[in-house]
C-alpha positions in Angstrom: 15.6 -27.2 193.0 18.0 -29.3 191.3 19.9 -26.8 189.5 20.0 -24.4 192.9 21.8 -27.8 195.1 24.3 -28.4 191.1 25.0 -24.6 191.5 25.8 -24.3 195.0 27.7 -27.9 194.9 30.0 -26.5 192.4 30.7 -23.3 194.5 31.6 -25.2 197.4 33.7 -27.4 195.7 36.0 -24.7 194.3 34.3 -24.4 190.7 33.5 -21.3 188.9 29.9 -21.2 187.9 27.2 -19.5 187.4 25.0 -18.6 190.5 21.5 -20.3 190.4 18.5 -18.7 193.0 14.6 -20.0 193.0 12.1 -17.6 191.5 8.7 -16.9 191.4 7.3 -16.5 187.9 3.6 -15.6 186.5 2.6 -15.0 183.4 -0.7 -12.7 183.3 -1.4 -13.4 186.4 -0.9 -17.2 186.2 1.6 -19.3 188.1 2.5 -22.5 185.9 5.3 -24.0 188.3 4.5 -27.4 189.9 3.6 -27.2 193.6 5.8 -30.5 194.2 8.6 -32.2 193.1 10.7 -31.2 190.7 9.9 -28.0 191.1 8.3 -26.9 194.3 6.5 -23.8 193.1 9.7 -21.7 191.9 12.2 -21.8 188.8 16.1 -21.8 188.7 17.2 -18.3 187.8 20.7 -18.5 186.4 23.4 -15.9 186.2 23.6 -15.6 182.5 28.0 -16.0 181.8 29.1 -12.7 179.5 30.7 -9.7 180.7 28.8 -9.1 183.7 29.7 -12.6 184.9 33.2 -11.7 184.4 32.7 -8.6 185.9 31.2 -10.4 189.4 34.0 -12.6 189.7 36.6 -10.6 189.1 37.8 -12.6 186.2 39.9 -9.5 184.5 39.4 -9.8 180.7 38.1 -12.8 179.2 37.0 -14.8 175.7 33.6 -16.1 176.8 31.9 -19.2 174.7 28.7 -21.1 175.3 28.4 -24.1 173.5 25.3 -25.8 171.5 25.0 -28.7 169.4 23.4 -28.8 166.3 22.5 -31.8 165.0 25.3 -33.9 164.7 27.7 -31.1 165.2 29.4 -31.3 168.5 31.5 -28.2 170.7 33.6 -31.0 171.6 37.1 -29.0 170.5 38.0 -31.1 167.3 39.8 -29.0 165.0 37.9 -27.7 161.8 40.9 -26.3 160.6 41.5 -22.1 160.0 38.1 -20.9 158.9 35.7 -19.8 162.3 32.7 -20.7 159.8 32.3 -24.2 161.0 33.2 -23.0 164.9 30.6 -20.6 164.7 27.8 -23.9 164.6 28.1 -24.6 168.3 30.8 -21.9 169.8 28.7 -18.7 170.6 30.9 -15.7 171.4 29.6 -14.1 174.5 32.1 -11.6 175.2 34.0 -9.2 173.0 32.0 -10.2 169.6 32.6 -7.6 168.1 36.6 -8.2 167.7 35.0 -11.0 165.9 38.8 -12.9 166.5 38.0 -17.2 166.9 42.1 -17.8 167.3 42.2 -19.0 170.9 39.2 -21.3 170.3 41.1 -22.6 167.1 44.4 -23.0 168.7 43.0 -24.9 171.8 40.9 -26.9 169.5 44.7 -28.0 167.3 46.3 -28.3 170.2 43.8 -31.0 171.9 43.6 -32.4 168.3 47.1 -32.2 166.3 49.7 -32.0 169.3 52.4 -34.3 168.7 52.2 -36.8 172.1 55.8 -35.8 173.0 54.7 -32.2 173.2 51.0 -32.9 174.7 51.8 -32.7 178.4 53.5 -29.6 178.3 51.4 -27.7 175.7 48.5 -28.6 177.9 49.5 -27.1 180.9 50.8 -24.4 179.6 47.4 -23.5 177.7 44.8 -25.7 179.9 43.6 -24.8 183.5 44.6 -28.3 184.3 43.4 -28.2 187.8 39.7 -26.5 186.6 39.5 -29.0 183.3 40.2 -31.8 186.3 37.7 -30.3 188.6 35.0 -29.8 186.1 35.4 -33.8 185.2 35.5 -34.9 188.7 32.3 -32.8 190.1 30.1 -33.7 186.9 31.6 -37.4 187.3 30.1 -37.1 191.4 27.1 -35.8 189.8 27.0 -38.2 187.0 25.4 -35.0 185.1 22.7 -36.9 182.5 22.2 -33.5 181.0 23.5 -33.6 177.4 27.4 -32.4 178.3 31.1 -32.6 177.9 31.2 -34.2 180.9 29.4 -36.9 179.4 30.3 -37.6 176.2 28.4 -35.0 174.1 29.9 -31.7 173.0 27.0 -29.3 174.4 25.4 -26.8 176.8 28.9 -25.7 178.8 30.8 -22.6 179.0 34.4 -22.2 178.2 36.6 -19.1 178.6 40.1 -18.0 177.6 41.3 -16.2 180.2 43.2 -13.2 178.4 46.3 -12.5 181.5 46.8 -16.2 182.4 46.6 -17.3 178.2 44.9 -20.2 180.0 41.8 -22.1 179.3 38.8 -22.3 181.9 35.9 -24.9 181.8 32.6 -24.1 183.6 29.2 -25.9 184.2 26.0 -24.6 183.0 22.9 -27.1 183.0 22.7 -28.9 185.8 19.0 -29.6 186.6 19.8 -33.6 185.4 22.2 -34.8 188.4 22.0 -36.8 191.4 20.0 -39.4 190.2 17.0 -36.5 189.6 15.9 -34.7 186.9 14.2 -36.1 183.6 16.9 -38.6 183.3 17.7 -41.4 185.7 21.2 -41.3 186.7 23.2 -44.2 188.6 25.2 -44.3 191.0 27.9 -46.9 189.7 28.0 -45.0 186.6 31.5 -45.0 184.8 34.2 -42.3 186.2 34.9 -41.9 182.0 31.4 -41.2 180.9 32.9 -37.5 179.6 35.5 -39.6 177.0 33.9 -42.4 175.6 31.0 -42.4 172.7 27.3 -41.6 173.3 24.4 -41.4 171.9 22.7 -37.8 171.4 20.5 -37.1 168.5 20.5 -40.3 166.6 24.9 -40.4 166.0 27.2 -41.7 168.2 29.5 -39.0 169.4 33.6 -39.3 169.5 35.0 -37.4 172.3 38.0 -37.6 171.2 40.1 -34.4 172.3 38.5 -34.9 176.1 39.5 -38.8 175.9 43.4 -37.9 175.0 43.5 -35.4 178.4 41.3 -37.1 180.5 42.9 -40.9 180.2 46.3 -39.4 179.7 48.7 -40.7 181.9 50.2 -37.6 183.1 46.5 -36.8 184.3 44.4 -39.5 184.7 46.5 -39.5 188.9 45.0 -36.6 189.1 41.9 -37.1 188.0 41.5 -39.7 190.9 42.9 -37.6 193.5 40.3 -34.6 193.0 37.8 -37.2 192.9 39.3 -38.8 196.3 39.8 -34.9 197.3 35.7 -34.1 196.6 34.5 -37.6 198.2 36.5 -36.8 201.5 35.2 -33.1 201.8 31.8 -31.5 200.2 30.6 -34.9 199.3 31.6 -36.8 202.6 28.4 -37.9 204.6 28.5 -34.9 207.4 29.5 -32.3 205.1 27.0 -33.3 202.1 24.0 -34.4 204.7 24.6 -30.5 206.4 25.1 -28.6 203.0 22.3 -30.6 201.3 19.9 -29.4 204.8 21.4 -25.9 204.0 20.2 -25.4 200.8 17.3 -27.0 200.1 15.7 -27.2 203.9 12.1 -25.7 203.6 12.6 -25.4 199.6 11.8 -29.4 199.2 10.5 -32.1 201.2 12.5 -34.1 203.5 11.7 -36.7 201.8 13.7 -35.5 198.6 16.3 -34.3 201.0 17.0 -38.0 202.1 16.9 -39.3 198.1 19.8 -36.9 197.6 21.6 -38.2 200.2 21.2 -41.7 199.7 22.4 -41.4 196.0 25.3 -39.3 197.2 26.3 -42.3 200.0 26.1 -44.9 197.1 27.9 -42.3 194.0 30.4 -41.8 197.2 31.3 -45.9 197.8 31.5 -46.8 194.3 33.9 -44.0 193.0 36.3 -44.5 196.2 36.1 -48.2 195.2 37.0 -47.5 191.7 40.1 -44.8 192.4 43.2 -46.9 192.6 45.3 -46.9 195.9 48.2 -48.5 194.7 50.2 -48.3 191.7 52.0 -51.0 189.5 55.0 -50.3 187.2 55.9 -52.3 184.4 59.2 -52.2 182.5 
């Protein structure tokens, strides 16, 4: 049920992702979903992201990776240099793999990594969805997404697309049955609005999120970083719009009992990030 309320969060908040519905699964006969909490009697069904998700949303022609780290090999866009060998370890091509052609995912991955900082801001924009990249931060950030991710600190399980008209760069969500303070992995609500670029632990290594750390804290982006977190606490994650969606899509899937945990962790995640987001500025010369 969590991955249904992560799904239809992100939808609401103006993030592309793929569509999650509850299903009814047996095998020979058998029905092995809990009755209760987490999963009350169904499974997440998710849209699977290749040319058929492109297809639904219109998306025009598109370079689709997934991403999945192996062992201590993060997607986390360092730059491997020219050779797709090593990108091949945790960049899975889900569109066009027959072209066989891993220059996009290079080039974004030298830019992040090798851009002179003079040049940063504007290469950036001009080959980043700045507002998504933002977006995709700020929401998981709400979330505080415990699922092994780039929004927190480990280069895995997301989906990333070139889009082929704009030349620009697109982040989307993918696993989001860990968020809210549910799941298998206790979140918090005063969790850190950096979690996505500073080091974690996944897999025995400490991770360096490097290329997200150099956008994320940059300070042509970290302002607006805080406004789309400001932005999301005012509207989908504001008491009435949260306590009404949160009835919406779960009412008579989970107990009201549930419905009142995800609300309380939303009030709490709500106080502490506004608390956090700076309203003033200081300049220093």
């Amino acid at each position: 049920h969590i991955q249904l309320l992560g799904s239809a969060l992100c939808q609401q908040a103006g993030l592309l992702v793929s569509r999650s519905r509850l299903v009814r699964v047996r095998l020979n006969g058998a029905d092995s979903a809990v009755a209760g909490y987490p999963m009350y009697g169904t499974y997440a069904h998710n849209d699977v992201v290749d040319s058929d998700f492109a297809g639904f949303h219109n998306l025009g022609p598109v370079n689709i990776y997934r991403t999945v780290r192996t062992g201590s090999m993060e997607a986390d866009f360092a730059y491997l240099g020219e050779d797709p060998e090593p990108y091949r370890q945790v960049y899975f091509k889900e569109t066009n793999a027959a072209e066989n052609d891993w220059r996009d995912l290079i080039q974004l991955c030298q830019l992040l990594t090798e851009t002179p900082e003079e040049e940063f801001v504007s290469s950036v924009s001009v080959s980043l969805d700045v507002d998504n990249w933002l977006r995709f931060f700020a929401i998981n950030t709400f979330f505080d997404n415990r699922e092994t991710s780039l929004s927190n600190g480990i280069g895995d399980d997301f989906i990333h697309f070139k889009d082929l008209y704009t030349n620009r760069h697109v982040l989307v969500p993918y696993d989001l049955d860990t968020i809210l303070g549910r799941g298998d992995t206790a979140g918090s609500p005063t969790a850190g609005l950096f979690r996505a670029a500073e080091p974690a632990q996944a897999s025995g290594h400490l991770t360096k999120p490097a290329q997200v750390a150099r956008f994320l804290k940059h300070p042509a982006f970290v302002p607006r970083y805080f406004a789309e977190l400001q932005r999301q606490a005012e509207t989908v994650f504001s008491e009435d719009q949260f306590s009404a969606f949160v009835k919406q899509v779960m009412g008579g899937r989970a107990d009201e009992s549930e419905i009142e945990r995800l609300k309380s962790f939303v009030a709490a995640r709500r106080e502490f990030i506004l608390t956090e987001i700076p309203q003033t500025l200081t300049l220093s010369t």
